[in-house]
C-alpha beads as a LAMMPS data file, in Angstrom:
LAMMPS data file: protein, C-alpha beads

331 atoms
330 bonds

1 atom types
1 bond types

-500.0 500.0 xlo xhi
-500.0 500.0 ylo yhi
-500.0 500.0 zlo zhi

Masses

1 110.0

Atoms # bond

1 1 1 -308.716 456.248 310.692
2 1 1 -311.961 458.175 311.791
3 1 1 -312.295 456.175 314.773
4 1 1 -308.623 456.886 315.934
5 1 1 -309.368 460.647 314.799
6 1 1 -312.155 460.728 317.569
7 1 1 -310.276 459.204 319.892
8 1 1 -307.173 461.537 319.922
9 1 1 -307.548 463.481 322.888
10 1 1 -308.049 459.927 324.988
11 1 1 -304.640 458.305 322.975
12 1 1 -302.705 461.401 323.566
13 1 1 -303.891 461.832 327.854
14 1 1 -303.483 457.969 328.067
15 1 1 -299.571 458.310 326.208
16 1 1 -298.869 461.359 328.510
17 1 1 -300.261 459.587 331.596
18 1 1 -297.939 456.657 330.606
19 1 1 -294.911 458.593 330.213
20 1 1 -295.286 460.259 333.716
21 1 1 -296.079 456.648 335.279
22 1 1 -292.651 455.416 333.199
23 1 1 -290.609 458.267 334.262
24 1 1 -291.211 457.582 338.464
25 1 1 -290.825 454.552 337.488
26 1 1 -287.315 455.674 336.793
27 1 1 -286.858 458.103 339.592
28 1 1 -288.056 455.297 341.951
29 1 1 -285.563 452.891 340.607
30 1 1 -282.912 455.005 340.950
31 1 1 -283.493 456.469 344.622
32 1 1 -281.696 454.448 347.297
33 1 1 -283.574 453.773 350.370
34 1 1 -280.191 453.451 352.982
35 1 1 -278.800 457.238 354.501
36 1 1 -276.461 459.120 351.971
37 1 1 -272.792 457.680 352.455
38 1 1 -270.657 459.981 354.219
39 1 1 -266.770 459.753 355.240
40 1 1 -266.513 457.865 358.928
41 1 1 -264.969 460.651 360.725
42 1 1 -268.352 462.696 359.891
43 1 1 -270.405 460.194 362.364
44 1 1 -271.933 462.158 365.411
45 1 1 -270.215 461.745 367.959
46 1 1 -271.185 461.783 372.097
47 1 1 -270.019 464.330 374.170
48 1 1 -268.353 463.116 377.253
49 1 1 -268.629 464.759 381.293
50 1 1 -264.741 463.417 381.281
51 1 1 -263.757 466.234 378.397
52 1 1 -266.068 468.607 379.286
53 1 1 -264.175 471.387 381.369
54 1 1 -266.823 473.980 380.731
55 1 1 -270.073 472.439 382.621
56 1 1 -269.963 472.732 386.234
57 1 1 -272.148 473.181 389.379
58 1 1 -276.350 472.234 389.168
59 1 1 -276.012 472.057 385.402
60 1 1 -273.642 468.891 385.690
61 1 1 -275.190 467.690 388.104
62 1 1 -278.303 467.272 386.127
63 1 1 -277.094 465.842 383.333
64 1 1 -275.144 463.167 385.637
65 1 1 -278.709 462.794 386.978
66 1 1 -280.508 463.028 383.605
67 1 1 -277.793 459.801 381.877
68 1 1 -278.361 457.498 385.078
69 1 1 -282.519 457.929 384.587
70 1 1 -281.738 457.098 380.769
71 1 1 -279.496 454.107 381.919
72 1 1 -281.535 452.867 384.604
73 1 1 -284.814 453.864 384.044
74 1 1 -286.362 450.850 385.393
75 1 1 -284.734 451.410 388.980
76 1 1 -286.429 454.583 389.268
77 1 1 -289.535 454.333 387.186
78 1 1 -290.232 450.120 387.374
79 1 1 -292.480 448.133 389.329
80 1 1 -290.882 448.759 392.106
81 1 1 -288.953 451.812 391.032
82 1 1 -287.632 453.937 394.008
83 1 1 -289.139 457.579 391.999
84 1 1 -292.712 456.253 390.561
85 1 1 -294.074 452.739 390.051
86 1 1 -295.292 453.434 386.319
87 1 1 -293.270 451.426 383.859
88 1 1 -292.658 447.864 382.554
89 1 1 -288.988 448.024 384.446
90 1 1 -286.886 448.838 380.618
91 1 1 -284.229 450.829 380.505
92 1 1 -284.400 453.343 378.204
93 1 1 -280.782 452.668 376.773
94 1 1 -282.474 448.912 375.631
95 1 1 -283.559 450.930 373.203
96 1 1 -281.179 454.302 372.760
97 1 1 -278.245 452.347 373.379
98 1 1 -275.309 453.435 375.406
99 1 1 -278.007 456.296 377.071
100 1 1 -278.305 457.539 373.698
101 1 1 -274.642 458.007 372.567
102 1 1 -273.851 455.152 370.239
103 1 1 -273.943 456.016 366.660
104 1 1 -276.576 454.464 364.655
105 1 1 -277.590 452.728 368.128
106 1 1 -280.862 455.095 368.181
107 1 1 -278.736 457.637 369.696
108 1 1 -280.524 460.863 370.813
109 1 1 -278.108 463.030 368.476
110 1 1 -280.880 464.753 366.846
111 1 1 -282.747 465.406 369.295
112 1 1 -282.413 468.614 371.170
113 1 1 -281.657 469.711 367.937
114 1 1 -285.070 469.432 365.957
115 1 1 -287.481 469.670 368.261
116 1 1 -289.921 471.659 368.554
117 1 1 -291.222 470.068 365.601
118 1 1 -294.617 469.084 363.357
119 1 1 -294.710 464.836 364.459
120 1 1 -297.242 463.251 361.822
121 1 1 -298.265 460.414 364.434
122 1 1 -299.983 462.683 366.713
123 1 1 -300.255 465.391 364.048
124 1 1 -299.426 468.325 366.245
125 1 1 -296.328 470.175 367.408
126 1 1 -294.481 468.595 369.848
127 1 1 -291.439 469.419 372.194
128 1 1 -288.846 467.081 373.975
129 1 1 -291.183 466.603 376.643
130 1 1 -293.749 465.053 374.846
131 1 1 -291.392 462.842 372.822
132 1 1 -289.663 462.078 376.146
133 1 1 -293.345 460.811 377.247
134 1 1 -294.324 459.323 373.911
135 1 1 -291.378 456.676 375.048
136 1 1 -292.643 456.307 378.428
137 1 1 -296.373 455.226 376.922
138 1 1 -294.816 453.175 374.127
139 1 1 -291.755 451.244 374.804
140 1 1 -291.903 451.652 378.001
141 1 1 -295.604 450.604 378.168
142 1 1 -296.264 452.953 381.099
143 1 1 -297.364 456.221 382.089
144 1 1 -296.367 460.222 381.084
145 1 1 -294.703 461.941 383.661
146 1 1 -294.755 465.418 384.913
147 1 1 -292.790 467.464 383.128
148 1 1 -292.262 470.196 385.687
149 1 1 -290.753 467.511 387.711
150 1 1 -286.897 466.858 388.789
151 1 1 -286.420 463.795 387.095
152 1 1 -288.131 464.618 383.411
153 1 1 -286.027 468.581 384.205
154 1 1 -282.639 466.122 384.418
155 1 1 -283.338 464.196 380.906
156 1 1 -284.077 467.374 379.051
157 1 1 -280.936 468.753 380.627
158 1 1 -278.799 465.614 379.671
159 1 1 -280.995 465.391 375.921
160 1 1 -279.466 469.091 375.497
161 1 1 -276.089 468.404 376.229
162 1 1 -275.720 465.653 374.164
163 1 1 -277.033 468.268 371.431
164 1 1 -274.788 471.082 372.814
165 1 1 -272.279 471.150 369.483
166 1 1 -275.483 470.230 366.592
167 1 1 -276.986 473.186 364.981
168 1 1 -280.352 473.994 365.544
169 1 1 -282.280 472.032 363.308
170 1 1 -279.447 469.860 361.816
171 1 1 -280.056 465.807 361.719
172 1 1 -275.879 464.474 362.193
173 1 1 -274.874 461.763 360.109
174 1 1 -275.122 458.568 362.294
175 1 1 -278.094 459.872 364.360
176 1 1 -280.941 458.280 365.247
177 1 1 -281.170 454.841 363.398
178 1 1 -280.132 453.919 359.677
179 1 1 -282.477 453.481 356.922
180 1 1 -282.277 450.234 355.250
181 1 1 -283.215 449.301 351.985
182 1 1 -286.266 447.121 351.563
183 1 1 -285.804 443.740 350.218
184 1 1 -287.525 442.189 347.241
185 1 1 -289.728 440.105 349.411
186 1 1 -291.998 440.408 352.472
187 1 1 -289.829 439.473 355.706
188 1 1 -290.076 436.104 356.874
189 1 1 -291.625 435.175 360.028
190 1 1 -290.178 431.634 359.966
191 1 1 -286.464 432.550 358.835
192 1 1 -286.403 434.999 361.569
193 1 1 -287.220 432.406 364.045
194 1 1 -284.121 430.594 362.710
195 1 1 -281.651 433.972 363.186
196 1 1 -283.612 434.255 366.596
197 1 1 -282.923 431.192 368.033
198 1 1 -278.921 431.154 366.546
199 1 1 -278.263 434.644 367.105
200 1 1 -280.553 435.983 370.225
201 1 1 -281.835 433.683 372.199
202 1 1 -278.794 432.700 374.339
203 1 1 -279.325 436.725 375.709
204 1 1 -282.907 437.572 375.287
205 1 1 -284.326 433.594 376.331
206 1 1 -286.242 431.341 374.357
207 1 1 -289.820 432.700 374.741
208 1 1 -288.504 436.348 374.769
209 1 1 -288.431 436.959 377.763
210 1 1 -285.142 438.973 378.650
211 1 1 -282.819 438.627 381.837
212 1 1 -283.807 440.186 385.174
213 1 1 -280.869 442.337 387.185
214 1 1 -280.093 440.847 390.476
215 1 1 -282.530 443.258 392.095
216 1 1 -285.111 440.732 390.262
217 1 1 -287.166 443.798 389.325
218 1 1 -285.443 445.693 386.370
219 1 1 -283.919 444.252 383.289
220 1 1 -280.111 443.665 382.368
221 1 1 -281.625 442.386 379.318
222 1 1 -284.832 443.118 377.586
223 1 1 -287.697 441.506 376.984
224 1 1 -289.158 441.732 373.249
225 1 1 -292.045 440.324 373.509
226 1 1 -294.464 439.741 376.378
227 1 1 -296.122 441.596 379.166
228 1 1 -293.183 443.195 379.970
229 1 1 -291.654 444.479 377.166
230 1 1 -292.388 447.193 374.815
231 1 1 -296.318 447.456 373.514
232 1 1 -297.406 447.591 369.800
233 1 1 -297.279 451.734 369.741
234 1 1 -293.143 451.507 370.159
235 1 1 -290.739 452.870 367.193
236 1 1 -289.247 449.552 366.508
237 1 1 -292.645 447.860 366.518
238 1 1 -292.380 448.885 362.888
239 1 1 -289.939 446.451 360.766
240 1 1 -288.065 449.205 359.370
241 1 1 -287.064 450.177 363.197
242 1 1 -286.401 446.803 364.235
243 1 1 -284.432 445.921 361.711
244 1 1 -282.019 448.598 361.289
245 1 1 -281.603 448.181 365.299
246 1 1 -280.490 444.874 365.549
247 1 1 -278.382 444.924 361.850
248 1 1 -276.255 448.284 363.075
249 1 1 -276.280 447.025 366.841
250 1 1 -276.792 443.083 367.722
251 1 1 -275.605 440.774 368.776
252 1 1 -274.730 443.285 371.787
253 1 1 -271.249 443.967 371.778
254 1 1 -270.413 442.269 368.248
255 1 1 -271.797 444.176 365.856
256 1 1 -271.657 448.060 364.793
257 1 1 -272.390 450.159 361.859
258 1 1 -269.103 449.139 359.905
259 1 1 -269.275 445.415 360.808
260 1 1 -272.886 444.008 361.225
261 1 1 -273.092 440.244 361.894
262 1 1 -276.342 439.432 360.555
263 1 1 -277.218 440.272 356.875
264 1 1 -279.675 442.627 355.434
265 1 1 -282.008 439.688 355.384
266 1 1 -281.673 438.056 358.467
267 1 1 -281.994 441.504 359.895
268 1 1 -285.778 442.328 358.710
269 1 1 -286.745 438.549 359.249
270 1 1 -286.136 438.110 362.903
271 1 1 -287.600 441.783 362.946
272 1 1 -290.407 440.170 361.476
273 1 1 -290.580 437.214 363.908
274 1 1 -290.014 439.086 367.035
275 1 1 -292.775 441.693 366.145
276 1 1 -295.038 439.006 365.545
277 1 1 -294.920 437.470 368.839
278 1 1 -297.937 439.078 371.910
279 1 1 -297.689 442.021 373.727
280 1 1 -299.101 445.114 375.116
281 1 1 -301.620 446.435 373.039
282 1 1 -301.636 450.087 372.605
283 1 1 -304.467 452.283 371.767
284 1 1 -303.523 454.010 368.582
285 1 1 -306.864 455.106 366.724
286 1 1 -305.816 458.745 367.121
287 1 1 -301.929 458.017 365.686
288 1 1 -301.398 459.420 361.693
289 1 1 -304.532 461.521 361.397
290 1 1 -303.534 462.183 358.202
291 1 1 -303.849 458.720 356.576
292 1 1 -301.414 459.696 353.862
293 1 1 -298.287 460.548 355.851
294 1 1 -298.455 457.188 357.432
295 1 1 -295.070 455.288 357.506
296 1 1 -294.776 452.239 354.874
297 1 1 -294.779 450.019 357.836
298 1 1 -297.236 451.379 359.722
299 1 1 -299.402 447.736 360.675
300 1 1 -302.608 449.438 361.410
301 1 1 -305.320 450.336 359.331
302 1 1 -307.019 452.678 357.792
303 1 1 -304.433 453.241 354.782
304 1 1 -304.752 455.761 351.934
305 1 1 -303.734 453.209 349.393
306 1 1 -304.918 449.554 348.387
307 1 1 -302.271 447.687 350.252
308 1 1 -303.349 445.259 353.326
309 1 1 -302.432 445.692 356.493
310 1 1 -300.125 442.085 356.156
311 1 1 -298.062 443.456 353.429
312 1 1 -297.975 446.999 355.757
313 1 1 -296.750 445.228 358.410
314 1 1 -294.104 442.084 356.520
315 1 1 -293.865 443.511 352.878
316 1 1 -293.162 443.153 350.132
317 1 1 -292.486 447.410 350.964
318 1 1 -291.311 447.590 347.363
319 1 1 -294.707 448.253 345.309
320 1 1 -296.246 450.185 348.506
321 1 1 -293.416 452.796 348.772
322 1 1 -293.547 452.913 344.307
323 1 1 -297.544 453.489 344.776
324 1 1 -296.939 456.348 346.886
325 1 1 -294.132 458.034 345.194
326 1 1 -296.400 457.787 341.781
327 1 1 -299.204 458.947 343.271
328 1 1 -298.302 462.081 345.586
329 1 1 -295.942 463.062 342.762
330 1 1 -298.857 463.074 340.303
331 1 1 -301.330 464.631 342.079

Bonds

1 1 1 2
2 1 2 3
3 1 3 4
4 1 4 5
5 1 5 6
6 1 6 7
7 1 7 8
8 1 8 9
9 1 9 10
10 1 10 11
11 1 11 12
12 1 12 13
13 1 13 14
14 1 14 15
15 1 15 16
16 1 16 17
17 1 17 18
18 1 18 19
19 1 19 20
20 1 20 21
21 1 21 22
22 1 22 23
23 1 23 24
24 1 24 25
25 1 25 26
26 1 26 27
27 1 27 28
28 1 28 29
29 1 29 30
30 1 30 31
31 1 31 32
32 1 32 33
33 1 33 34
34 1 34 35
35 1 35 36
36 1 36 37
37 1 37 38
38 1 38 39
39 1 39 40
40 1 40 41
41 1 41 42
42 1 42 43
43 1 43 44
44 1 44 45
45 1 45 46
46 1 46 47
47 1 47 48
48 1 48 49
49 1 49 50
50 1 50 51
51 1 51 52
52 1 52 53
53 1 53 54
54 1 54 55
55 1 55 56
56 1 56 57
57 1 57 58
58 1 58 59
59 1 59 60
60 1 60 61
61 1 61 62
62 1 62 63
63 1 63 64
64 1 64 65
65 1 65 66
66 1 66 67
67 1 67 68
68 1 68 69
69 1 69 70
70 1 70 71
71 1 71 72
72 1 72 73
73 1 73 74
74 1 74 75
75 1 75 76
76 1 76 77
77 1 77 78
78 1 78 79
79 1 79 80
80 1 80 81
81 1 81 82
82 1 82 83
83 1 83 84
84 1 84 85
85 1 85 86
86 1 86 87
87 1 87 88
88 1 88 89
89 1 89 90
90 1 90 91
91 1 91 92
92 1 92 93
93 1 93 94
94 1 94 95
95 1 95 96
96 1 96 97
97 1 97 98
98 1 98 99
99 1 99 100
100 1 100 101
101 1 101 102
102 1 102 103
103 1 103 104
104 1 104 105
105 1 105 106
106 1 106 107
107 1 107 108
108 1 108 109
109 1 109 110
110 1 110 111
111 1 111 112
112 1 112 113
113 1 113 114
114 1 114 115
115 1 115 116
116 1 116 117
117 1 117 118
118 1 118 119
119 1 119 120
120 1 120 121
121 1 121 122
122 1 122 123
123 1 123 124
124 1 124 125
125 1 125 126
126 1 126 127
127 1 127 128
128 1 128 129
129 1 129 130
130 1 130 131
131 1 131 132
132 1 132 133
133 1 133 134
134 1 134 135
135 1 135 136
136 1 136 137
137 1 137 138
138 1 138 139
139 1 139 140
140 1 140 141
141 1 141 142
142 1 142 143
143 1 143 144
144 1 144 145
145 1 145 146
146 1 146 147
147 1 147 148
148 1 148 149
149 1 149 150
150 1 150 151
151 1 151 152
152 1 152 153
153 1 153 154
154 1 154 155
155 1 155 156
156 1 156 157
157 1 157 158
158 1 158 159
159 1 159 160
160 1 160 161
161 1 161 162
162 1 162 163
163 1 163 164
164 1 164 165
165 1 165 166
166 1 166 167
167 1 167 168
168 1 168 169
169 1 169 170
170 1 170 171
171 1 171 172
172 1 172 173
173 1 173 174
174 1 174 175
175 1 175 176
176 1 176 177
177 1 177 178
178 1 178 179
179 1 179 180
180 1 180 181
181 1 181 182
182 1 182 183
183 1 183 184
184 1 184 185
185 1 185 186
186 1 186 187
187 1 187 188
188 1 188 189
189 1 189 190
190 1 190 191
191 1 191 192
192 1 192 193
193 1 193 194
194 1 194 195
195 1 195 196
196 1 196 197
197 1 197 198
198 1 198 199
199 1 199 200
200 1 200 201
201 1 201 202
202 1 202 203
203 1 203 204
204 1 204 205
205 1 205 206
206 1 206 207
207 1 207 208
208 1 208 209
209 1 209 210
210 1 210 211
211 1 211 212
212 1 212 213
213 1 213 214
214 1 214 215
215 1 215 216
216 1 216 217
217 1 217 218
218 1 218 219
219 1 219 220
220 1 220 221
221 1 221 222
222 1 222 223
223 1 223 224
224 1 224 225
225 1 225 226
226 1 226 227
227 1 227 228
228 1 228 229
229 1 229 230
230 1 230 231
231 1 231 232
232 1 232 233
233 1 233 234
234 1 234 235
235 1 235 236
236 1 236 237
237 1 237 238
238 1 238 239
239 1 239 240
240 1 240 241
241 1 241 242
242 1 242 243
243 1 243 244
244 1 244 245
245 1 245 246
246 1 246 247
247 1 247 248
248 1 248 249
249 1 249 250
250 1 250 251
251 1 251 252
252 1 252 253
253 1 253 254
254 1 254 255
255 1 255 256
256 1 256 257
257 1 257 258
258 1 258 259
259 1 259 260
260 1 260 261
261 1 261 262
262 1 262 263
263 1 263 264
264 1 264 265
265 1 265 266
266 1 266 267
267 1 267 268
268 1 268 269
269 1 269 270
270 1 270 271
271 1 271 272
272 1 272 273
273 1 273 274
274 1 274 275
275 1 275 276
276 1 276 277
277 1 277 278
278 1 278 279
279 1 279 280
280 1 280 281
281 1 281 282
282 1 282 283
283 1 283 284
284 1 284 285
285 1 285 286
286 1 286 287
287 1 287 288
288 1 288 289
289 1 289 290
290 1 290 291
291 1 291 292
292 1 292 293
293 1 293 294
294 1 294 295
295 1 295 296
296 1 296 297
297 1 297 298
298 1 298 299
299 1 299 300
300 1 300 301
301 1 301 302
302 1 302 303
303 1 303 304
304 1 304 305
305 1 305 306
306 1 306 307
307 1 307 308
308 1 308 309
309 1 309 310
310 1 310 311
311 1 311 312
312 1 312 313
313 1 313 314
314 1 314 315
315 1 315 316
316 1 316 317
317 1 317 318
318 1 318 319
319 1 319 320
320 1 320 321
321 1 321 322
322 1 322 323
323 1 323 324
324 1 324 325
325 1 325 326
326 1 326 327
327 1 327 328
328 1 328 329
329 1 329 330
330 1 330 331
């Protein structure tokens, strides 16, 4: 009885820390990881030049400009791109389909709208300029380009418009890409190899590789891995990216939001697989300065918590994303 007299400050701190740990335990449990659900008819959707009555003269004519350079970005920017010679010869709509219209297709519908705005990967404010380059070094594995120039002038023109009815500030349900739950396990390499070669290979090619225009010098179909596709600092290098992409969005032209094809599984394993395969290496020591706001998925190191950089980058995302909600709630 003395000895648990002495002890009562430690049994009461260790029965308080436990009850704190317990109840994020709870609130963890109980938070879902996918976008709140919202009616269908609430979905951004795209403006269209065919409705639009109001825009007329230089103004049109630069967003006309601005969609083709989103649509056929390797034509002007490629290896042998008729503007500059700078890029891997990707489109950028491989990757903001539809030149950035389709819901849930990594559509540029929020956009315009929040930026300016604090970007933990470089740690600094940044505008639509500099997220406009960030693609051009990342998933286009290429070079910035000047932003005083005609061509960047026409995106940021077209990025607006597409914005032109979203509140400043305001994120539209169906934007950007969905958030997917994690699963229970860390994605599988070898079961994505499986969904590859059934579900993507007859587009993308067996080793990847994409399918050239007729031009022979820009891409009708990507490539996700290899020289020429995107490099290891791209958004959908991280699982989370990849995998809502291709459940909302692929196979091209089958699937959508409201009827995927593959499963929630099969979606973050060939995610896995594909971002497991070689290509352009990106120097990223100065991305996430602050260790702590890193993304779950993030696949380089340093990392604030005790996780390795194989469960960062396959999972199990589970315990990582309970560590951090536990311990940034705590502290």
């Amino acid at each position: 009885m003395k000895v648990l007299k002495s002890n009562w400050p430690a049994v009461v701190l260790l029965v308080v820390v436990a009850m704190v740990t317990l109840q994020e335990i709870i609130s963890y449990e109980k938070h879902k990881t996918g976008m709140p659900h919202e009616p269908a008819d609430s979905t951004w959707i795209a403006p269209s030049l065919y409705t639009d009555q109001i825009t007329k003269g230089k103004e049109r004519e630069m967003i006309i400009y601005g969609e083709e350079l989103i649509a056929h970005t390797g034509s002007y920017f490629g290896p042998k791109g008729s503007v500059l010679h700078i890029s891997n010869g990707m489109n950028c709509q491989n990757c903001h389909l539809d030149a950035g219209r389709k819901p849930w297709g990594n559509n540029f519908g929020a956009v315009y709208s929040t930026y300016p705005k604090l970007r933990q990967r470089s740690g600094t404010i940044e505008d639509v300029y500099q997220r406009v380059n960030d693609c051009f070094e990342r998933s286009l594995n290429g070079k910035p380009i000047d932003t005083s120039s005609r061509e960047m002038q026409a995106i940021y023109t077209y990025l607006k418009w597409l914005d032109k009815d979203v509140p400043k500030g305001k994120k539209p349900y169906g934007s950007g890409l969905e958030k997917l739950p994690f699963l229970d396990r860390a994605a599988s390499t070898e079961n994505g190899k499986q969904v590859y070669l059934n579900k993507c290979q007859s587009c993308h090619g067996a080793h990847g590789e994409g399918q050239l225009s007729p031009d022979g010098f820009t891409y009708a179909i990507p490539p996700l891995w290899g020289a020429h596709s995107y490099n290891d600092g791209a958004g959908l290098y991280r699982l989370s990216g990849f995998a809502s992409f291709v459940k909302n969005n692929m196979p091209f032209h089958q699937a959508s939001h409201q009827n995927p094809v593959l499963s929630l599984e099969e979606a973050w394993d060939v995610a896995a697989f594909v971002n497991s395969q070689p290509r352009p290496h990106k120097d990223q020591h100065s991305d996430w300065p602050d260790e702590a706001k890193k993304p779950i998925d993030f696949p380089f190191g340093p990392y604030a918590d005790p996780f390795s950089k194989q469960q960062h980058k396959f999972g199990p995302f589970k315990p990582i994303e309970m560590w951090k909600t536990i311990t940034y709630r705590t502290h």
